[in-house]
C-alpha positions as MATLAB code, in Angstrom:
seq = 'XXXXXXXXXXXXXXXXXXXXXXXXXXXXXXXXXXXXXXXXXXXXXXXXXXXXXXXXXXXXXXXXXXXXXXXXXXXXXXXXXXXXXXXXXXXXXXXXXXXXXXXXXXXXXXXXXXXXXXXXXXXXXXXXXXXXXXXXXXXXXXXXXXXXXXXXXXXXXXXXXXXXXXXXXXXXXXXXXXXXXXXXXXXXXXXXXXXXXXXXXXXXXXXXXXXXXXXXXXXXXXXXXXXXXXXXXXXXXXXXXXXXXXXXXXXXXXXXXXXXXXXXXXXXXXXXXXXXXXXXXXXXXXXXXXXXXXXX';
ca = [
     200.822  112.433   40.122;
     201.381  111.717   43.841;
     199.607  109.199   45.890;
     197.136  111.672   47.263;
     196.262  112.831   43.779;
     195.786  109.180   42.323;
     193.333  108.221   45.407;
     191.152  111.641   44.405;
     191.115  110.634   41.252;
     190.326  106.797   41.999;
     187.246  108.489   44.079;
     186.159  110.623   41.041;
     185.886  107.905   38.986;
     184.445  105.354   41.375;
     181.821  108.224   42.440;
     181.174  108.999   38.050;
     179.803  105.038   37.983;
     177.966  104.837   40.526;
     176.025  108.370   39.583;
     175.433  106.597   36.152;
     174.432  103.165   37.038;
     173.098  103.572   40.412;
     169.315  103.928   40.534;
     168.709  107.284   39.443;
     166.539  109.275   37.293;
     163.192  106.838   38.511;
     160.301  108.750   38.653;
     158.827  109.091   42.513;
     155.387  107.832   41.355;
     157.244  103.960   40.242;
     156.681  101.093   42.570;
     159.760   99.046   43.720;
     158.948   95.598   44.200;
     161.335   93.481   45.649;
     162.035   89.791   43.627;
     161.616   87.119   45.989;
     163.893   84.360   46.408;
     162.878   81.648   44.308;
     162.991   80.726   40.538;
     163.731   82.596   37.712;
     164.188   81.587   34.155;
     166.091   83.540   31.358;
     163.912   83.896   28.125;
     167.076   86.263   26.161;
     168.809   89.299   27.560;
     165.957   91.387   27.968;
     163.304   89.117   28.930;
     162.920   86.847   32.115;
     160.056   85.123   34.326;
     160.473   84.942   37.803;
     157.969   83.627   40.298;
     157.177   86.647   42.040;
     154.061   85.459   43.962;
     156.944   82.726   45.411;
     153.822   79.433   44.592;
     156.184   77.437   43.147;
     155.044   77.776   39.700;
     155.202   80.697   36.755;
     151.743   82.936   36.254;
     150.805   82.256   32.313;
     150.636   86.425   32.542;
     152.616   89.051   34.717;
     155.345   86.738   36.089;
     156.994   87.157   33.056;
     159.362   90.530   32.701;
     160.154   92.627   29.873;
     163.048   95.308   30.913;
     162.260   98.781   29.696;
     164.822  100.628   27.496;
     166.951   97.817   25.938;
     166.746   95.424   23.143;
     168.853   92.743   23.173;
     170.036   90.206   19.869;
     167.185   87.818   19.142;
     167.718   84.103   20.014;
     164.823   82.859   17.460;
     164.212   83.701   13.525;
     162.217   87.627   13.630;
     161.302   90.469   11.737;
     164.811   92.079   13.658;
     166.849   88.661   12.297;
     168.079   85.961   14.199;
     171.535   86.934   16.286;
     173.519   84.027   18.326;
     176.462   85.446   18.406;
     175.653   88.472   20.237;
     172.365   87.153   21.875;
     173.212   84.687   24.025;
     176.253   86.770   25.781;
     173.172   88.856   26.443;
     171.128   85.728   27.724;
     173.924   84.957   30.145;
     175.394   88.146   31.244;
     171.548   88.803   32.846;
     171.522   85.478   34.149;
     174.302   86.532   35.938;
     172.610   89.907   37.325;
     169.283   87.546   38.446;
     171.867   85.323   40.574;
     172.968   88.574   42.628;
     171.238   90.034   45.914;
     169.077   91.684   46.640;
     167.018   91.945   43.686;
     163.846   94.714   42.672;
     161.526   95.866   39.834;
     160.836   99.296   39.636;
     157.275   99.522   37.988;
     155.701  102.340   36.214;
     151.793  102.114   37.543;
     150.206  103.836   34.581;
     152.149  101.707   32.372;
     152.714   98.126   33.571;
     152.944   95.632   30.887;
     153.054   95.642   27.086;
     151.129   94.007   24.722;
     151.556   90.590   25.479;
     150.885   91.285   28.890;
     154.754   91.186   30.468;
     155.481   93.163   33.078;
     157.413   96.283   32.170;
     160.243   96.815   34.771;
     163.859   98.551   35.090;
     165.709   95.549   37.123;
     167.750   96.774   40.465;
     170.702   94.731   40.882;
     172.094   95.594   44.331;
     171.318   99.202   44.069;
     172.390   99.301   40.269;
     170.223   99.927   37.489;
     170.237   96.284   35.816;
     168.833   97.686   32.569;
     171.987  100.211   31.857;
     174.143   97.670   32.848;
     173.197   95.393   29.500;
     173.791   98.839   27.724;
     177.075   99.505   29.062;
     178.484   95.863   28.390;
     176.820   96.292   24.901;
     174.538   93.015   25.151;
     171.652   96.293   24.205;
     171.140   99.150   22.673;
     169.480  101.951   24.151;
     166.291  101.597   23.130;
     163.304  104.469   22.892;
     160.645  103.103   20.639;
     157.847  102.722   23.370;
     159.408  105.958   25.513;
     162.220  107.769   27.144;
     163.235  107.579   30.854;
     163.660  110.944   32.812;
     167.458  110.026   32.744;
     168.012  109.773   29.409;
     171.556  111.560   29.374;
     172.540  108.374   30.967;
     171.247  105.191   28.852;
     172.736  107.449   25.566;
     176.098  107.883   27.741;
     175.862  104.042   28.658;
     175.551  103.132   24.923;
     178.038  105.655   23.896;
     180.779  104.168   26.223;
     179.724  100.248   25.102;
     180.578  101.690   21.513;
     183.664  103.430   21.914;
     184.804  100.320   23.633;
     183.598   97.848   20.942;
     181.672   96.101   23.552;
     179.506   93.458   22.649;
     176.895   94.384   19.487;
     179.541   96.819   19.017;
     182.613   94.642   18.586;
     183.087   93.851   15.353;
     182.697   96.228   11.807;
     179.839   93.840   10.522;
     177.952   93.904   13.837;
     178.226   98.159   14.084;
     177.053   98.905   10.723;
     173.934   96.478   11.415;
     173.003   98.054   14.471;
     173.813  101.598   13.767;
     171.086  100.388   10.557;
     168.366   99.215   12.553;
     168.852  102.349   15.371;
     168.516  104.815   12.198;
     165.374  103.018   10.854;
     163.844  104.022   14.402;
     165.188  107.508   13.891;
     168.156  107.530   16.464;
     171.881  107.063   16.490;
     174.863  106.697   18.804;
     175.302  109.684   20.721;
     179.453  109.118   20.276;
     182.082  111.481   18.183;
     183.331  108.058   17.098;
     179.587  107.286   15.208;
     180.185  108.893   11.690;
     176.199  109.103   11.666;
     176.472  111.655   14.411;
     177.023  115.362   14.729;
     177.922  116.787   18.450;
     177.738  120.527   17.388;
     174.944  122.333   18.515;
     173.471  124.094   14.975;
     171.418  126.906   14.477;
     169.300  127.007   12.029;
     169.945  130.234   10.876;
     173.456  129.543    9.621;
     172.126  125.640    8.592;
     173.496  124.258    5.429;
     171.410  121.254    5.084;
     172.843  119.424    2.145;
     176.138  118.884    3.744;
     174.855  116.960    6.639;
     171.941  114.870    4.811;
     171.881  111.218    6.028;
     173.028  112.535    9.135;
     171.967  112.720   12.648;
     172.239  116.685   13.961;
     171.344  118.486   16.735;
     170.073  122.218   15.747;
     167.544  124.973   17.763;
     166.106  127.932   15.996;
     162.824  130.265   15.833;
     159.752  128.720   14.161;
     158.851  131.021   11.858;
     155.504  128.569   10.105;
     153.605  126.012   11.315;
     151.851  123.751    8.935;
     149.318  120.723   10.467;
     149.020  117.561    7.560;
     147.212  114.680    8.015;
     147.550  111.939   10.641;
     148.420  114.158   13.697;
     151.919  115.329   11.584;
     153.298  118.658   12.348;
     155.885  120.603   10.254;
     157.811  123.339   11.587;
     159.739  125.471    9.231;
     162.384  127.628   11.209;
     164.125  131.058   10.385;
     166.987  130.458    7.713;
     169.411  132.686    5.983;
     169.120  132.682    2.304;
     167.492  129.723    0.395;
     168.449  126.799    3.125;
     165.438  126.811    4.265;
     164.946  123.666    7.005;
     161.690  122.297    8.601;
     161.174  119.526   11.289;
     158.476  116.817   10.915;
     157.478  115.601   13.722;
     154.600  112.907   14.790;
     151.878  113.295   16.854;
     152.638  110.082   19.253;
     155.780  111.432   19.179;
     155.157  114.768   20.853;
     152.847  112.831   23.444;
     155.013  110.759   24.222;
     157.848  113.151   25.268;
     154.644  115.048   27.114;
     155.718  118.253   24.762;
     154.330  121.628   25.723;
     152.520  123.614   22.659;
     154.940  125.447   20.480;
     153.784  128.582   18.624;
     154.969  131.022   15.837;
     158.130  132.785   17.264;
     158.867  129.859   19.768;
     162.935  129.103   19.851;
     162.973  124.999   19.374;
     165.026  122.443   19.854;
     165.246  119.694   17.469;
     167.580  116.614   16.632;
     167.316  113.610   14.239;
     168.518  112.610   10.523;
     168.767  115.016    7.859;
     166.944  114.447    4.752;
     166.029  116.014    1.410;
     162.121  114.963    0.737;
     160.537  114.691   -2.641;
     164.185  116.297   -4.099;
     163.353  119.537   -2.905;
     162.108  120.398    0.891;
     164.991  119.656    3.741;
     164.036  118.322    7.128;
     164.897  117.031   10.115;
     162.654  113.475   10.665;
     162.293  114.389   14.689;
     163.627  112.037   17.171;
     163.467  114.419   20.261;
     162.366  117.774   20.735;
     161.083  120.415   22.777;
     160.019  124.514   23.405;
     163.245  126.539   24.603;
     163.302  128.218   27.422;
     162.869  132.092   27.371;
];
């Protein structure tokens, strides 16, 4: 490779990270709002207050932030388990981001805070999406419990690259196999060839042999052939199959208005991916994580 060829490909690569960290994929309806100047105080890694309103002083609501899409270790005793080790890298690498300029918080108006009133923000670090930065140094995981953001290719290629490169949460054999754990009991995985949970191949259904993928996380589109509507807003879609295999997808009704699905009907092709699984010893399905009407 000559000089020429080795600056090209410098450029290339320079050019791939900013594409996936820069701040792409916001929706034009967000607000930025720029961080002033003045304090800030690190709760963990995915959690800060800042004094926004620049009196001096922190608001007891809405002056504290909670960024979107990421989950850091916990610093205190929870539900998730308490996680030093890997939780206070996480506390200090975004201390670091909040002591770069300029800083912003890109806002989603219909959605601005959670329950305990934080404000729900992606962080802009000098033009760079703060959020998929804690993702790509593995302080996070990539975190969709309370939504997906229009770039989503780019968080799962974020968390993908932290985990091939046993980056942070995924450094160590005892720290993977806790987190791939708690992403699977939210119905997701690692979007990586190097995740044994995962399976890259596109499947069809009609040549799906479910039993040798159960307890795994597949990707598979098909024609619904039935449509059956249970209790709780739950939706079961059986596909085509070829002989007895025959495969249906659950999926939830917050689920399907949360990833603003259009209405799928008898005949529609579907895509589908999420874990495989046998229920009550006898019907195979795919628990949804994301899915969504073909085009024709």
């Amino acid at each position: 490779m000559n000089c020429a060829q080795r600056i090209l490909l410098v450029i290339l690569l320079l050019s791939f990270v900013v594409s996936v960290y820069a701040l792409e994929g916001i929706p034009d309806h967000w607000i930025r709002f720029p961080i002033p100047d003045t304090m800030k105080t690190v709760v963990d890694g995915d959690t800060f207050k800042a004094d926004l309103n620049a009196n001096g002083q922190y608001a007891p609501k809405h002056e504290s932030i909670r960024l979107l899409f990421v989950d850091t270790p916990e610093l205190s005793e929870s539900h998730k388990g308490q996680d030093l080790k890997f939780g206070l890298p996480a506390k200090v690498f975004l201390d670091s981001l909040l002591n770069k300029k300029p800083l912003a918080l890109w806002i989603n108006p219909q959605n601005k805070y959670d329950k305990h009133q934080r404000l729900l923000a992606i962080l802009e670090v000098r033009q760079q999406n703060g959020n998929l930065l804690l993702i790509r140094e593995g302080h996070s995981y990539f975190d969709t419990r309370f939504g997906f953001p229009h770039n989503f290719n780019d968080y799962a290629r974020a968390e993908a690259l932290a985990f091939n490169r046993h980056r942070g949460i995924w450094s160590t054999s005892a720290s993977r196999q806790r987190y791939l754990k708690r992403l699977q009991s939210e119905g997701k995985t690692i979007f990586s060839t190097q995740n044994p949970l995962f399976i890259p191949e596109l499947l069809q259904a009609g040549e799906f042999a479910p039993k040798r993928f159960e307890g795994r996380f597949v990707r598979m589109e098909g024609q619904i052939k039935k449509i059956r509507n249970f209790n709780k807003g739950v939706q079961l879609y059986v596909f085509e199959s070829s002989g007895d295999n025959e495969i249906s997808v659950v999926w939830f009704e917050h689920q399907r208005e949360m990833q603003g699905s259009a209405h799928l009907a008898i005949g529609d092709q579907m895509y589908a991916e999420g874990f495989v699984q046998l229920y009550k010893q006898r019907i195979w399905q795919i628990q949804t994580y994301r899915a969504w009407k073909m085009s024709d």
